[in-house]
C-alpha positions as CSV (number, residue, x, y, z in Angstrom):
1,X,-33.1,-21.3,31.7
2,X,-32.9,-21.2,28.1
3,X,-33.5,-17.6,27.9
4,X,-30.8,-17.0,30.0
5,X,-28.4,-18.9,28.2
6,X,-29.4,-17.0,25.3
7,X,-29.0,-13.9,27.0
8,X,-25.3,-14.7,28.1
9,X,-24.3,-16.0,24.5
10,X,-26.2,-12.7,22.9
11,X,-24.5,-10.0,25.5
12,X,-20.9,-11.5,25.5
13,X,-20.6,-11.6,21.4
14,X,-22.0,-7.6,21.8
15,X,-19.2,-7.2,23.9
16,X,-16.5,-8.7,21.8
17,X,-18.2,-6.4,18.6
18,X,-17.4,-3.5,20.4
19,X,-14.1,-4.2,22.3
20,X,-11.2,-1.6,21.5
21,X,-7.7,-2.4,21.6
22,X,-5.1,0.8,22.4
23,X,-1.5,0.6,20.2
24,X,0.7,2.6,20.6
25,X,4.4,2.5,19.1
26,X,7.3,4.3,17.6
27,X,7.8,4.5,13.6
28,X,11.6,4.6,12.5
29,X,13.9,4.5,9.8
30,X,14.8,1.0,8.7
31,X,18.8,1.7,8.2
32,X,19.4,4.9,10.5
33,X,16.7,4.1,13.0
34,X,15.9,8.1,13.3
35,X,12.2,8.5,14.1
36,X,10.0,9.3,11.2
37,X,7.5,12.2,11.9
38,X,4.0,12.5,10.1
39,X,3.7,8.6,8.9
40,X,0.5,7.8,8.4
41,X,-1.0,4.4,10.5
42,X,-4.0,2.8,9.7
43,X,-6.1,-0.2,10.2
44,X,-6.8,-2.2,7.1
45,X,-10.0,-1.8,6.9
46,X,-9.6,1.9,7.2
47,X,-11.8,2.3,10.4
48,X,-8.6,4.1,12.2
49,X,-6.2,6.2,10.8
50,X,-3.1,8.1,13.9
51,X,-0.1,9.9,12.1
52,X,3.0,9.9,14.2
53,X,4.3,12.6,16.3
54,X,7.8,14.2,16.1
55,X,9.1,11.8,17.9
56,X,8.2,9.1,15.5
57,X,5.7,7.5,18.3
58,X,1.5,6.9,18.0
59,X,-1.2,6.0,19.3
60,X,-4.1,4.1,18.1
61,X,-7.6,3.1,18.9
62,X,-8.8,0.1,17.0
63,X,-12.1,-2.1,16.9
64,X,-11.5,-6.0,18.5
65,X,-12.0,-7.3,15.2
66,X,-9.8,-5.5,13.1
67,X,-6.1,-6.3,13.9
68,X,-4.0,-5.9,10.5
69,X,-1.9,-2.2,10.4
70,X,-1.1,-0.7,7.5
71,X,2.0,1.9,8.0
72,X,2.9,4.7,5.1
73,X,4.8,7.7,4.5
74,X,6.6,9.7,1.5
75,X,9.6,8.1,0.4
76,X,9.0,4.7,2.1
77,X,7.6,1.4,1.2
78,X,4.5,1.1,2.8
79,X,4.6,-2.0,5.5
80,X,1.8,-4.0,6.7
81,X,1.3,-5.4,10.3
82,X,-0.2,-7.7,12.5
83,X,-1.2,-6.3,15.8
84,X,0.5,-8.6,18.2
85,X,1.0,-6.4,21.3
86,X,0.1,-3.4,23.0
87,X,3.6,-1.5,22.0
88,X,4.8,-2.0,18.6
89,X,8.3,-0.7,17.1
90,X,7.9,-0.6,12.9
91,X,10.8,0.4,11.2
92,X,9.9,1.3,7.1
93,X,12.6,0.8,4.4
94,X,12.9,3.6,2.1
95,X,11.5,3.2,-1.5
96,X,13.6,2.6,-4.2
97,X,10.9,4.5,-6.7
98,X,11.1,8.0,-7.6
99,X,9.8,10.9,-9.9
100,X,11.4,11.3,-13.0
101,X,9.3,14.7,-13.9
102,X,7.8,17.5,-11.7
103,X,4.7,19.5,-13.4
């Protein structure tokens, strides 16, 4: 009995090691709320990286325990998300920095 309990506790914490969760979503422009193409998505740990498409949207594969997003793209402050659902909008706010010299 006891080996079977163990059994149980072992094979269902396996299970939740390997569980993937499937995002998908649309990345936009903050003020304009055009799609942004070629933004790069990524888990925080880095274990998945998905760009987005033309149409601003993505999808992304990532492990049960990883579940903070990190979104980025040229131009944009990067933004930082908790996975809370299956389909996620993000909208990025453009970054105030810029290059003062070109070499």
């Amino acid at each position: 009995m006891k080996q079977l309990l163990l059994f149980c506790l072992f094979s269902f914490a396996l299970i939740n090691c390997f569980s993937q969760t499937t995002v998908t979503g649309k990345i936009t422009d903050e003020k304009t709320g055009a799609a942004i193409s070629g933004a790069t998505i990524k888990t925080k740990q880095g274990r998945a990286v998905a760009v987005s498409g033309t149409d601003g949207s993505f999808t992304l594969n990532i492990p049960g325990t990883q579940k903070t997003l990190i979104i980025s793209f040229v131009g944009y402050s990067d933004k930082e998300v908790e996975v809370s659902k299956n389909f996620m909008n993000i909208s990025l706010s453009q970054s105030s920095k810029s290059l003062s010299e070109v070499v």
